[in-house]
N, CA, C and O of each residue as an XYZ file, in Angstrom:
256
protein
N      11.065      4.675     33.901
C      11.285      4.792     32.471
C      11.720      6.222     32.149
O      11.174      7.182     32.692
N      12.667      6.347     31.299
C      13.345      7.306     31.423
C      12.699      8.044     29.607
O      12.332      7.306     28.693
N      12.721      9.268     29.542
C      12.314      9.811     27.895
C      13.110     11.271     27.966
O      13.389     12.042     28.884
N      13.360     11.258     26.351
C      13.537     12.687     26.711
C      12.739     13.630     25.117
O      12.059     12.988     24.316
N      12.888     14.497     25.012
C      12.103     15.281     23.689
C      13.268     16.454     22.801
O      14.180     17.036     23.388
N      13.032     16.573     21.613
C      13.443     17.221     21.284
C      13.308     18.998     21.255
O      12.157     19.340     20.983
N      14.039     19.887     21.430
C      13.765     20.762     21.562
C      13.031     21.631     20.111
O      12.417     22.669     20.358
N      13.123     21.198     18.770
C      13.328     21.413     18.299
C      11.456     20.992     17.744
O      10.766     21.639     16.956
N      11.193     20.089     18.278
C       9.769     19.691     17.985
C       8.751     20.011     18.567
O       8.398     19.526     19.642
N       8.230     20.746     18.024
C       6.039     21.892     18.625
C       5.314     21.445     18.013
O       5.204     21.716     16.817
N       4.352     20.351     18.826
C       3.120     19.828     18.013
C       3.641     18.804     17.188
O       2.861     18.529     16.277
N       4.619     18.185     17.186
C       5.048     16.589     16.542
C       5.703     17.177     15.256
O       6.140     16.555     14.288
N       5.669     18.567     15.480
C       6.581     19.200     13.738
C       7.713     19.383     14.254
O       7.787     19.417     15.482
N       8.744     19.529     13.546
C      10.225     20.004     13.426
C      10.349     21.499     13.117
O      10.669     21.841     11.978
N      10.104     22.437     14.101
C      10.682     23.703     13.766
C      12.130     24.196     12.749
O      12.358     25.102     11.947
N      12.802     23.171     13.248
C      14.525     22.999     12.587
C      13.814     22.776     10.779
O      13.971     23.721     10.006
N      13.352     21.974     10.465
C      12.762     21.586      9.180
C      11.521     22.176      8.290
O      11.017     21.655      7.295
N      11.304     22.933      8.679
C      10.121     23.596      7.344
C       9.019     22.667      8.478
O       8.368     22.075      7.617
N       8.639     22.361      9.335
C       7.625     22.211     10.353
C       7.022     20.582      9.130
O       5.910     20.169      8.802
N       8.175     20.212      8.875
C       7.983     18.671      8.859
C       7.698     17.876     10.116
O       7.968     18.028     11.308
N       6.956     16.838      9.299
C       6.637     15.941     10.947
C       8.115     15.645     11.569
O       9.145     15.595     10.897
N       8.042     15.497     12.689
C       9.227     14.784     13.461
C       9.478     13.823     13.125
O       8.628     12.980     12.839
N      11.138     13.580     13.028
C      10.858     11.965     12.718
C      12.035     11.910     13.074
O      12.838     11.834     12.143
N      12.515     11.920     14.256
C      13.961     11.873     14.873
C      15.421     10.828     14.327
O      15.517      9.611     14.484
N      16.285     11.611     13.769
C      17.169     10.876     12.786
C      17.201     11.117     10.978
O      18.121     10.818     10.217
N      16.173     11.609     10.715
C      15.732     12.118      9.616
C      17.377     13.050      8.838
O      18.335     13.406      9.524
N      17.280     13.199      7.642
C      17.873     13.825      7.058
C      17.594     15.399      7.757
O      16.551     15.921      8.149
N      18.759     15.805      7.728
C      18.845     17.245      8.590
C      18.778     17.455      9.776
O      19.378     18.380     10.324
N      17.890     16.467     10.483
C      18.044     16.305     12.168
C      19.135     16.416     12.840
O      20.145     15.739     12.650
N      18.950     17.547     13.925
C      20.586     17.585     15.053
C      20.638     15.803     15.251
O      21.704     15.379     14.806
N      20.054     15.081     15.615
C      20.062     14.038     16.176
C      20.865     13.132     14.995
O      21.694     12.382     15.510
N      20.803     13.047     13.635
C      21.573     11.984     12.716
C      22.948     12.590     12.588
O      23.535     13.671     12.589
N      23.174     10.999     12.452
C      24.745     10.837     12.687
C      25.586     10.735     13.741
O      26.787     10.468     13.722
N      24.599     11.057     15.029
C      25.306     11.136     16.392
C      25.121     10.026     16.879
O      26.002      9.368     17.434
N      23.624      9.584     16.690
C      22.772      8.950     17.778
C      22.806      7.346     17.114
O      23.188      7.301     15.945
N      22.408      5.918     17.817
C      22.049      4.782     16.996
C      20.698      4.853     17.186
O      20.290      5.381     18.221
N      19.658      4.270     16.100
C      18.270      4.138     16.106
C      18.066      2.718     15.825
O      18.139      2.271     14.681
N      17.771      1.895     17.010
C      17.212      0.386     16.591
C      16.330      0.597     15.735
O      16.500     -0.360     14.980
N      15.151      1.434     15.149
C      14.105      1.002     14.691
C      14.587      1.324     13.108
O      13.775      0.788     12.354
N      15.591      1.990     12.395
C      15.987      2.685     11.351
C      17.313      2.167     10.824
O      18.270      2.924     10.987
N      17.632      0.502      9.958
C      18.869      0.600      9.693
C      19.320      2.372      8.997
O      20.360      2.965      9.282
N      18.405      2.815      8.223
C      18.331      3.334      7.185
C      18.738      4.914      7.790
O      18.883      5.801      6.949
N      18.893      5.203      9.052
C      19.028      6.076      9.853
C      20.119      6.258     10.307
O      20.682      7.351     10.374
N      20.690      4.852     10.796
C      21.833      4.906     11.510
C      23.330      4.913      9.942
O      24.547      4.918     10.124
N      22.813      4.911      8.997
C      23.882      4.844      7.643
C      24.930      6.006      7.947
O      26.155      5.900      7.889
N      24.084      7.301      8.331
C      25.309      8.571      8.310
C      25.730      8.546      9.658
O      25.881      9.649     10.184
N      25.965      7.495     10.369
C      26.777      7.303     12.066
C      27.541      6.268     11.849
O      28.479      6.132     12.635
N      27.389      5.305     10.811
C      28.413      4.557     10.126
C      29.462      4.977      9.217
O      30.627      4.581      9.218
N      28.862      5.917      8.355
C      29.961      6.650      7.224
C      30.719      7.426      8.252
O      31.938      7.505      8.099
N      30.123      8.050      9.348
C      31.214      8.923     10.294
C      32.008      7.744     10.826
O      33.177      7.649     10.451
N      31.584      6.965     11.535
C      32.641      6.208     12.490
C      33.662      5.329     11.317
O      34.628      4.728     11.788
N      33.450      5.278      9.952
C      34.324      4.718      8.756
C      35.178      5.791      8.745
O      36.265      5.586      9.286
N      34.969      6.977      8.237
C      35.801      8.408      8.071
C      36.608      8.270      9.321
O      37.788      8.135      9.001
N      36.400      8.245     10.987
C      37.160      8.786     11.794
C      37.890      7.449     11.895
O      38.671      7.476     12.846
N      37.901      6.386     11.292
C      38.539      5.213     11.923
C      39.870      5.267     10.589
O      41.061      4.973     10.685
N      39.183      5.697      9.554
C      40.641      5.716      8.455
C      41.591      7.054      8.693
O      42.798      6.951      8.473
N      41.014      8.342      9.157
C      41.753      9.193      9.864
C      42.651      8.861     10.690
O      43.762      9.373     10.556
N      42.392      7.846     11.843
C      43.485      7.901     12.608
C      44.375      6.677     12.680
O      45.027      6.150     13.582
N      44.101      6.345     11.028
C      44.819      5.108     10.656
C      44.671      3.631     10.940
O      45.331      2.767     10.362
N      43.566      3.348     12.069
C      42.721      2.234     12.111
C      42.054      1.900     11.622
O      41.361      2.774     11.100
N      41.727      0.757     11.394
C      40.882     -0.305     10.244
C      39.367      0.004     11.062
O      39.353     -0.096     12.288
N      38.058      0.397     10.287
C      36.978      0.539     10.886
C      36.600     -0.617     11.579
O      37.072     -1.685     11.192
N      35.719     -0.596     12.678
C      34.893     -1.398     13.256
C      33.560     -1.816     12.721
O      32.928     -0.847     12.298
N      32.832     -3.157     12.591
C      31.703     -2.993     11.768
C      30.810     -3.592     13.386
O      29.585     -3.708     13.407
């Protein structure tokens, strides 16, 4: 089983965030917008608005 951690998290807080709990995908997280999160439609929204933006950029119809 494979894991990995964020660098960014000491003690389950978010250094990156005002030492908010972790909550990987979160608003402001390096991780949103890059990553998909099965457990978070609500997460994965700003990795959809990107892959909409780069698909009308290069003149292709988005993928859903």
């Amino acid at each position: 089983m494979a894991s990995w951690g964020c660098p960014h998290e000491i003690d389950g807080k978010c250094a990156r965030l005002n030492e908010l709990v972790c909550n990987p995908g979160m608003k402001g997280c390096v991780l949103a917008g890059r990553y998909f999160f099965l457990s978070s439609d609500d997460k994965n929204r700003r990795l959809r608005e990107k892959q909409e933006r780069t698909g009308k950029e290069e003149g292709g119809e988005p993928t859903d």
